[in-house]
C-alpha positions as CSV (number, residue, x, y, z in Angstrom):
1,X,53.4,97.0,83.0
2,X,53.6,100.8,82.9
3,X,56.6,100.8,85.1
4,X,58.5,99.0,82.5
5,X,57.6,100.8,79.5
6,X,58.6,104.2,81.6
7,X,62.2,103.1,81.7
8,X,62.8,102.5,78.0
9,X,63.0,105.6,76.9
10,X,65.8,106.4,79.9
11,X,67.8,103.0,79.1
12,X,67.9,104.2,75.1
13,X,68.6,107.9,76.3
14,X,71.6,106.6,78.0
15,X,72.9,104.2,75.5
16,X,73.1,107.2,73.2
17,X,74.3,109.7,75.5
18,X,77.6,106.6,76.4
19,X,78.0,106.1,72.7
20,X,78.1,109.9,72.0
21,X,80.9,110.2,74.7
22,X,82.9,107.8,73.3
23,X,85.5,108.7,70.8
24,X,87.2,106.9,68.0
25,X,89.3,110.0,66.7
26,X,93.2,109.4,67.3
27,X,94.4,112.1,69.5
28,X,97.6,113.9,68.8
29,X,98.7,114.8,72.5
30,X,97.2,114.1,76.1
31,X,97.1,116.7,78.8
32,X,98.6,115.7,82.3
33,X,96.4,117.8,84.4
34,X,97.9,117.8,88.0
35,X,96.7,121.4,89.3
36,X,95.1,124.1,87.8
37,X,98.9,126.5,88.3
38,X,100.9,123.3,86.6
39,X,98.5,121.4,83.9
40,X,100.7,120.9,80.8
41,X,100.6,119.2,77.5
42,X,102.9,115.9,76.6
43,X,103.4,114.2,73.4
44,X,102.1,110.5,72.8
45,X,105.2,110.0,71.0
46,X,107.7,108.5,73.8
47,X,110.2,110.4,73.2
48,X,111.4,113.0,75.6
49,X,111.3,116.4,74.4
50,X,111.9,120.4,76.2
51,X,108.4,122.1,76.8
52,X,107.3,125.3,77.1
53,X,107.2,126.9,80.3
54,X,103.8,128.6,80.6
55,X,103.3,131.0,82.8
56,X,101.6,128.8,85.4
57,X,104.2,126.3,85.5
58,X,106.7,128.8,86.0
59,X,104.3,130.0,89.0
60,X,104.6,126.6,90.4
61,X,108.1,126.1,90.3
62,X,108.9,129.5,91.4
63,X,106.4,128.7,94.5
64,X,108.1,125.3,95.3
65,X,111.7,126.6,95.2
66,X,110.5,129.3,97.8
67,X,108.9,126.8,99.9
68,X,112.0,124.8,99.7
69,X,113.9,128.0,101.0
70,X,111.7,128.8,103.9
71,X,111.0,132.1,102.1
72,X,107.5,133.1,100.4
73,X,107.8,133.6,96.9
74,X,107.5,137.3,97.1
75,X,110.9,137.1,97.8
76,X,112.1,136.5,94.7
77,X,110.9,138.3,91.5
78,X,111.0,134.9,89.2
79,X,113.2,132.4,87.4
80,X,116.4,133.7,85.6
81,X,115.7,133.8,82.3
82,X,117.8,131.5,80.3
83,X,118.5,129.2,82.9
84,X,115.2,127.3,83.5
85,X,114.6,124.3,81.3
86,X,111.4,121.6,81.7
87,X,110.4,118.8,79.6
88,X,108.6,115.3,80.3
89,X,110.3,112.0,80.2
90,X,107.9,109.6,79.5
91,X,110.0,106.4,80.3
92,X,109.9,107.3,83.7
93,X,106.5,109.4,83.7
94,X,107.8,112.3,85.3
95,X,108.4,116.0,84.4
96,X,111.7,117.6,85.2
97,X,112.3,121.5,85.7
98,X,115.4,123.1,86.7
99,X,115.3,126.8,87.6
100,X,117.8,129.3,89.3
101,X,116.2,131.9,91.7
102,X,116.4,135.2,90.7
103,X,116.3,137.4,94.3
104,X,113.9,140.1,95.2
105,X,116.3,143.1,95.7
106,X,113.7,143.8,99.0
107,X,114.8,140.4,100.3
108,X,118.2,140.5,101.8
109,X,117.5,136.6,103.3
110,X,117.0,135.8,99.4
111,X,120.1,137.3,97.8
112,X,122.1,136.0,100.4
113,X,120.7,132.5,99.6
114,X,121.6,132.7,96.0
115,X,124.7,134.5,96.5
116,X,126.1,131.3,99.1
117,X,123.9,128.1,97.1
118,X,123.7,130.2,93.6
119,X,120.1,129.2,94.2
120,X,119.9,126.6,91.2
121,X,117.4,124.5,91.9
122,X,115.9,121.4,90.0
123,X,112.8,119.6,90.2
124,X,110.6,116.7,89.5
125,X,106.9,115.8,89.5
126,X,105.1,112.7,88.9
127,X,102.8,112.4,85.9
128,X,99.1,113.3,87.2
129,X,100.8,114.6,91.0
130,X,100.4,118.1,92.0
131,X,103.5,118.5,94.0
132,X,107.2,119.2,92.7
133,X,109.9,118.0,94.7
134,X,113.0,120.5,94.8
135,X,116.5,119.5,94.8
136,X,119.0,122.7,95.3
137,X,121.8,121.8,93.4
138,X,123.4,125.4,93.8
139,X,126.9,124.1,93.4
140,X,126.3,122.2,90.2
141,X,128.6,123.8,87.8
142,X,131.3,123.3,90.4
143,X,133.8,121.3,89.8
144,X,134.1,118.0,91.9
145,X,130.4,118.3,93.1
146,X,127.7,116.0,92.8
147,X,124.6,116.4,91.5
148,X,121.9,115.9,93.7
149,X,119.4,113.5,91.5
150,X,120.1,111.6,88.2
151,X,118.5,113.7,85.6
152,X,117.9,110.4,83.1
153,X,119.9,111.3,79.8
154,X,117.0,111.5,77.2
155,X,116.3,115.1,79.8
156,X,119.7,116.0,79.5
157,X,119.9,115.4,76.0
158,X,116.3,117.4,75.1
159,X,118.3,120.4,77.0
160,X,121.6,120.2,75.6
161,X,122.7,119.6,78.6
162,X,126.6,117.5,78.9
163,X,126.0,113.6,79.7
164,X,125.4,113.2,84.0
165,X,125.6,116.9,84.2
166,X,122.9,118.7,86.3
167,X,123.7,122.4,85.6
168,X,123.1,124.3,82.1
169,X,125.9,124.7,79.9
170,X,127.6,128.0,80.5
């Protein structure tokens, strides 16, 4: 009988401790934590909208794009500034970045890859994932060439970007 009565005060301490945790309070944005270089925050709304690159996002794209050039990303001193773009799409539950490369002036192999692809570079990472995937779309403001992924238009249109284009406006 004294076994019992020891475990009701351990069944009512964790009925309390379950109904403290849960919360009823509407919350006005989730966080899709993937890594601790590329958490970032995302509306509840549905609708697509252009984030703000923080500085550990920007880490992790710069980092991928490197990768993707067989180069460490000491090679490069960042992103060029006015050319990198990133929002979430929630229809398809993916973020999309798009980034050029801006060349470490100590790294001949790096400014002679963004002087041949113009180093452009766009990206997409599931919801939740870790990883970006790199697409080098260094000809995209070329005419007659293709873009290397379908950037879906809600994206295009949070960037101000022209319909099926994958390139910034100039």
């Amino acid at each position: 009988m004294r076994r019992g009565c020891e475990l009701v005060p351990i069944l009512i301490g964790g009925a309390l401790l379950l109904a403290a945790c849960g919360s009823s309070s509407p919350s006005a944005s989730t966080t899709t934590s993937a890594a601790a270089t590329s958490s970032s925050s995302t509306t509840t709304s549905g609708v697509t909208q252009d984030l703000t690159i923080t500085p550990s996002v920007r880490h992790s794209l710069l980092d991928a794009a490197a990768a993707y050039h067989h180069l460490p990303a000491s090679d490069y001193v960042g992103l060029d500034a006015g050319t990198t773009y990133y929002a979430f799409d929630p229809s398809t539950e993916r973020f999309y970045a798009a980034g050029g490369l801006d060349p470490s002036p100590n790294s001949l192999q790096a400014q002679i890859g963004a002087q041949d692809d113009g180093a452009y570079n766009l990206f997409t990472r599931a919801a939740g994932a870790s990883a970006w995937t790199v697409y080098d779309d260094g000809l995209g403001a070329a005419r007659d060439s293709t873009c290397p992924i379908a950037i879906p238009a809600a994206v295009l249109a949070a960037w101000s970007w022209k319909a099926n284009s994958c390139y910034p406006p100039s």
